[in-house]
C-alpha positions, 0 to 999 in steps of 0.5 A, spaced: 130 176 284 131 169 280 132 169 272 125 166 272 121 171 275 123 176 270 119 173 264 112 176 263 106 173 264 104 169 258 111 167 257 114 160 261 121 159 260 121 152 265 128 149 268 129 143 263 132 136 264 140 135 262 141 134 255 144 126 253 151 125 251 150 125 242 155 125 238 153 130 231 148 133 236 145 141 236 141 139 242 134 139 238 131 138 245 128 131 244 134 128 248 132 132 254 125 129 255 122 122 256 122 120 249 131 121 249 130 114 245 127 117 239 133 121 238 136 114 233 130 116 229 128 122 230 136 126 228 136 129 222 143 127 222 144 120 223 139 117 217 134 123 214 128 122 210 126 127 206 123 124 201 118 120 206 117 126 211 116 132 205 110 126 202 108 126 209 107 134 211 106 137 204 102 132 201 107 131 195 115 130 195 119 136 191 119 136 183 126 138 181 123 139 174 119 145 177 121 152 178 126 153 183 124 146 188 130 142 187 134 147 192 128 150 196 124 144 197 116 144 196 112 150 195 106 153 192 108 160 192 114 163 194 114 172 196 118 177 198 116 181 204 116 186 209 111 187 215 108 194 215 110 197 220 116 193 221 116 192 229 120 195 234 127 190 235 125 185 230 132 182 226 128 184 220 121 186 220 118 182 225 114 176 221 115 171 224 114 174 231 107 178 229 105 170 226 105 168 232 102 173 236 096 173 231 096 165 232 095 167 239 091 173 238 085 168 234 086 163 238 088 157 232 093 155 238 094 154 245 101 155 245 107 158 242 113 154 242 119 158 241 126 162 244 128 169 247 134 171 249 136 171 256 135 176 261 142 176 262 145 175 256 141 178 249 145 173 245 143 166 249 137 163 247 132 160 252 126 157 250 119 159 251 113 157 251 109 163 250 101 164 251 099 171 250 100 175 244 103 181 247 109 176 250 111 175 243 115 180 243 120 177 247 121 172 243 124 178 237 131 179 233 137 174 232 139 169 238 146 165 237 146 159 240 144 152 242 136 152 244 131 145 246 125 147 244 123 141 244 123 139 250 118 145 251 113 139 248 113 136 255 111 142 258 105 144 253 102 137 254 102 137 263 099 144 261 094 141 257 095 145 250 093 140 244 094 146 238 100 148 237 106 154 234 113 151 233 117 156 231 124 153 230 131 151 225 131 145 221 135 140 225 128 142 230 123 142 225 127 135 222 126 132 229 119 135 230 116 132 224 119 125 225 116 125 232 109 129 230 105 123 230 106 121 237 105 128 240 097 127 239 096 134 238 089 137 235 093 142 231 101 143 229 103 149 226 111 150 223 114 157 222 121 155 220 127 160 219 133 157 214 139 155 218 147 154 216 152 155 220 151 155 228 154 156 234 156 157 241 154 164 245 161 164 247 164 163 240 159 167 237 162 172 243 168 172 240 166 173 233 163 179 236 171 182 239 173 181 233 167 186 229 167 191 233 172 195 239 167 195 245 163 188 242 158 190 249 154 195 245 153 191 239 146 190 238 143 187 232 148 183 228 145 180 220 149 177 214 144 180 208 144 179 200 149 185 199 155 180 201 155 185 207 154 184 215 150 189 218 152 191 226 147 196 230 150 199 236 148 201 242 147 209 241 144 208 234 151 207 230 149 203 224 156 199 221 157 194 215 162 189 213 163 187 207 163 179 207 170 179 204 173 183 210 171 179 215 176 175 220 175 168 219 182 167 219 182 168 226 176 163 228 179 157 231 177 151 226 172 149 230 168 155 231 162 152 227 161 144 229 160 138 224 153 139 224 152 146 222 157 144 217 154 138 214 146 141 215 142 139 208 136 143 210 138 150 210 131 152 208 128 148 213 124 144 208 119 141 212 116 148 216 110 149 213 112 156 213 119 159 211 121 166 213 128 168 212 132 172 208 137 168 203 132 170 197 129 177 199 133 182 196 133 186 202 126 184 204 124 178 208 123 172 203 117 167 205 116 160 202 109 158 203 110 150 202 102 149 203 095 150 205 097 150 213 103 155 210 098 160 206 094 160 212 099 163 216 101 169 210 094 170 210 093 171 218 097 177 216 092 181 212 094 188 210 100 188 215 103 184 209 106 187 204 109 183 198 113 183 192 115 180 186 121 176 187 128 178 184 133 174 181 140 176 178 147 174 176 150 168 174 152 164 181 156 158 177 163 160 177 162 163 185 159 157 187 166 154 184 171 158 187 168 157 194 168 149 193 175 151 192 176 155 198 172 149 202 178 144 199 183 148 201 182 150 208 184 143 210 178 142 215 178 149 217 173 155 216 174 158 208 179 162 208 180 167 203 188 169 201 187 175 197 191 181 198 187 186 203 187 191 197 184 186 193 179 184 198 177 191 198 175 191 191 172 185 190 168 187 197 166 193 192 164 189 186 160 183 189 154 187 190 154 189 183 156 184 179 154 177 184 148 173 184 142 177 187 135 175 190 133 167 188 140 166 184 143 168 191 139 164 194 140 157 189 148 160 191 148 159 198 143 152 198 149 149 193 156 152 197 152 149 202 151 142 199 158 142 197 160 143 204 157 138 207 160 132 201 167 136 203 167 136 210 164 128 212 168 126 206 174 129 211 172 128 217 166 122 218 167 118 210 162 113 214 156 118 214 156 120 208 151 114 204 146 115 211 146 122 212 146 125 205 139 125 200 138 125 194 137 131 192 144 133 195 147 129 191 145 133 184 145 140 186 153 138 188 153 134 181 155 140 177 161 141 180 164 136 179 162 132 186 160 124 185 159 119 190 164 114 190 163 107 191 160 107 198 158 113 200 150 113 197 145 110 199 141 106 194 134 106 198 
């Protein structure tokens, strides 16, 4: 039987053309499809537009001056929340899935555009096209890996679906908006998840070995707000690793590459929802960023329960060490040298003294600014005045980082 014949009905997974040789490229999927010459434009990592883009989908660009946009981008409400009841094989609770299938379900799209795993290879993403609500639930928990799901755009239109669902991470959902207007789509709707740091399945396989004995059996992996990982296994084993305990010494310095290193939208600010975890404090954490964003929290109903948001600590003088730790590795992963002992005491002390809910979330958004500043002066200086906004440059200021002469764009 061949690996498409093993998808259920509702749910499409397309054999799709060869990407095309980039450089700074998570294969978006834009260079898989007719509109290959878009990629100059369309990159979120050749010349950003931010500003441009977020006018263009939320109706206005982000107002540093109020509350928390300047590190999460544009809102009108931001929540903590869990779907109730969680659903089975979810990475968290199984919002973004349900939102999905709700769409479905009410008949606001035609098609959802998305990624499941592999049928021989939970880990790998293979994107979808979903088309029957109950098919969604494929679509559920974390994958590892590189995923075109927007060469899926091709086959929904030569299907004939003008109203949409693209559920992506921010260099897919960059690329969408930059493209939208060309698609001639009658409705679009964007759930975003916040990314960082990507990899291959493979490598992302071989952080795998390093956790766990018999990596096989690993089911669920999360990085959560309590400075732990949490592995599921097979038999229903649960174990957590604290952040400081984890082997990244032994990850080759190019385990992550310079695009996840270099990424300035690790909230996916142009979704018209965010779901993620960053600001949760152990729940979901969801960024409405306009009406387009409410409608999708609304289809929810009662399934939905919501919180107030937590925020905690003080992130400054972490913040701080991890510009040091980055300066440090000469190019490679933050390595931390501290004695093992000490590991294990700072590993215990963090989740009770380090910064928890928004101000985890304001840490990781600025530790992920000063990435990006460190690593294209390192390794691509010439990038710097074009792929790095605005906004960036002023969360990176406080830490002493500046742009040189050169290395800002003064558009």
């Amino acid at each position: 039987m061949s690996r498409l014949a093993q998808w259920p009905d509702g749910l499409l997974a397309p054999a799709l053309a060869p990407a095309a040789p980039r450089t700074l490229c998570t294969d978006c999927g834009v260079s898989r499809t007719a509109r290959a010459a878009q990629c100059g434009t369309a990159c979120q990592f050749i010349r950003p537009r931010y500003p441009v883009l977020e006018a263009r989908v939320h109706g206005r660009g982000r107002d540093g001056e109020r509350g928390d946009e300047r590190f999460f981008g544009v809102y009108r409400q931001m929540l903590r929340g869990s779907l109730v009841p969680s659903l089975a094989g979810a990475q968290w609770s199984g919002i973004t899935s349900r939102i999905g299938a709700r769409l479905l379900e009410v008949g606001a799209v035609d098609a959802v555009l998305t990624v499941a795993p592999d049928p021989s290879d939970r880990w790998r993403p293979v994107p979808v096209l979903v088309t029957e609500p109950g098919a969604m639930a494929q679509a559920r928990g974390m994958r590892m890996g590189y995923a075109p799901v927007l060469a899926l755009l091709e086959t929904a239109r030569a299907r004939g679906h003008r109203r949409l669902a693209v559920i992506g991470i921010p260099c897919q959902v960059y690329a969408l908006r930059e493209i939208e207007a060309d698609l001639g789509l009658e409705a679009l709707y964007v759930i975003g998840t916040p990314c960082s740091d990507n990899t291959t399945t493979d490598n992302f396989r071989r952080f795998l070995s390093l956790l766990a004995e018999e990596p096989e059996t690993v089911t669920y992996l999360e990085f959560c707000t309590d400075y732990h990982v949490e592995l599921r296994f097979a038999d229903g084993r649960i174990r957590r690793i604290p952040f400081l305990l984890l082997p990244l010494a032994e990850l080759p310095p190019d385990f992550f590459p310079l695009t996840c290193q270099t990424c300035v939208d690790y909230t996916n600010s142009l979704a018209d929802l965010t779901v993620g975890y960053m600001g949760g404090d152990g729940e979901q954490w969801l960024i409405a960023r306009n009406a387009r964003g409410e409608e999708l929290l609304a289809l929810l109903g009662s399934e939905l329960r919501t919180s107030p948001l937590t925020d905690r600590g003080r992130r400054q003088s972490h913040v701080a060490a991890y510009r040091a730790n980055v300066e440090l590795a000469a190019g490679g992963l933050p390595v931390r040298r501290m004695p093992r002992l000490l590991r294990h005491l700072v590993g215990w002390l963090m989740p009770r003294i380090g910064p928890g809910g928004l101000e985890f979330a304001r840490a990781r958004v600025e530790m992920k600014a000063i990435e990006t500043v460190l690593h294209l002066r390192r390794k691509a200086p010439r990038r710097l005045k074009s792929m790095v906004p605005a906004h960036v440059w002023q969360l990176v200021e406080r830490y002493g980082l500046v742009p040189g002469e050169g290395e800002r764009d003064q558009r």
